[in-house]
Structures are given as C-alpha cells and as structure tokens.
C-alpha positions in Angstrom: -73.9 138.1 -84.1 -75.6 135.7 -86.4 -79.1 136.9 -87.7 -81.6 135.7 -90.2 -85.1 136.8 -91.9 -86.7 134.4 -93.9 -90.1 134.0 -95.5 -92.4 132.2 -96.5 -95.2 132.8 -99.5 -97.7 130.5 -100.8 -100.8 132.7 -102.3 -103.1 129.7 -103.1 -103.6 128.6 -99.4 -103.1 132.5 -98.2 -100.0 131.7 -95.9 -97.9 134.5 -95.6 -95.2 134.2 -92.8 -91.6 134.7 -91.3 -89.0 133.2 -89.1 -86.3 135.1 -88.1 -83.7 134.2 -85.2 -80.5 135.6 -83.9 -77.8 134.5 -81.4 -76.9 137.3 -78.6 -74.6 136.9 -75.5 -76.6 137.6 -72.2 -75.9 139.6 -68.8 -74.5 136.1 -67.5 -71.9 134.8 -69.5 -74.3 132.6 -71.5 -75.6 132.7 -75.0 -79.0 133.2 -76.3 -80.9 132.3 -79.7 -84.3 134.3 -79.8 -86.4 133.0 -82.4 -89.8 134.7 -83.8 -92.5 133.7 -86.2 -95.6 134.3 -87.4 -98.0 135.7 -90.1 -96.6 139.0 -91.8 -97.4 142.0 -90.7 -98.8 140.7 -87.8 -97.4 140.0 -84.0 -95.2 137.2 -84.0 -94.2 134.2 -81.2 -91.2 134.8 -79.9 -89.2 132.1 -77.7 -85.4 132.0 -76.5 -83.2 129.0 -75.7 -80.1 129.5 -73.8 -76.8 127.7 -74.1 -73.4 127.9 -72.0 -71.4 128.7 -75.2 -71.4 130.6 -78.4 -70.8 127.5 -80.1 -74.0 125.8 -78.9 -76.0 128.4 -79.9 -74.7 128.9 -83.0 -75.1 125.1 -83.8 -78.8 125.5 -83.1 -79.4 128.0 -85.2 -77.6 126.7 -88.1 -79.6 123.4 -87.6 -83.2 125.2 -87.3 -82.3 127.6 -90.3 -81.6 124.9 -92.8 -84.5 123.0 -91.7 -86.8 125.9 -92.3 -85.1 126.7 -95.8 -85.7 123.0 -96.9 -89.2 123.8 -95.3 -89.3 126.6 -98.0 -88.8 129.6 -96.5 -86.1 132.1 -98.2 -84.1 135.0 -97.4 -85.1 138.5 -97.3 
C-alpha cells in the first residue's frame, strides 16, 4: 500500500498544515486513493478518487505527491 504524510510549516503567515494520501483496493475489484488535508491538529478534508487499476492509482498519487513536495511540503 502506498502511503504518505507530509507537512507543511511557515510560522510568519501561521500556516501549519498536512496532506497525507494512500492507495487501498476496495470491496469491488477497484482501487482507491483517499487523500486528506488540512490545518494540524485540526479535522481535515478528506476525498477519494477511484480507479480500475492499481496502476492508475498509484500514478495519481505519485503525480499529486510531487506536486505538493515542489509546493513545499515535506515528509514526516
């Protein structure tokens, strides 16, 4: 299962968030990539996109996790 935490930290403006995603298979022979985010320590968004194969899913989340680390956001 692909999983990943990230955050992101910039005191000045008082933005303290996360992102974290992970790919899981589903009751129906699909794939799934749950995403959440949101301000730390606080409830987050969460949303899920389905896809017919492993593959696809993992493609998306390798797309949408370097975007967010060029974004700024690091592992945790």
């Amino acid at each position: 299962m692909n999983r990943i935490y990230l955050e992101y930290h910039q005191d000045a403006e008082n933005k303290h968030r996360f992102y974290q995603m992970f790919v899981v298979p589903t009751l129906f022979d699909d794939w799934s990539l749950v995403r959440e985010w949101g301000r730390i320590a606080s409830p987050g968004t969460v949303k899920k996109d389905w896809f017919e194969t492993q593959a696809l899913a993992d493609l998306a989340f390798q797309k949408i996790s370097q975007e967010k680390i060029h974004k700024g956001y690091q592992r945790r």
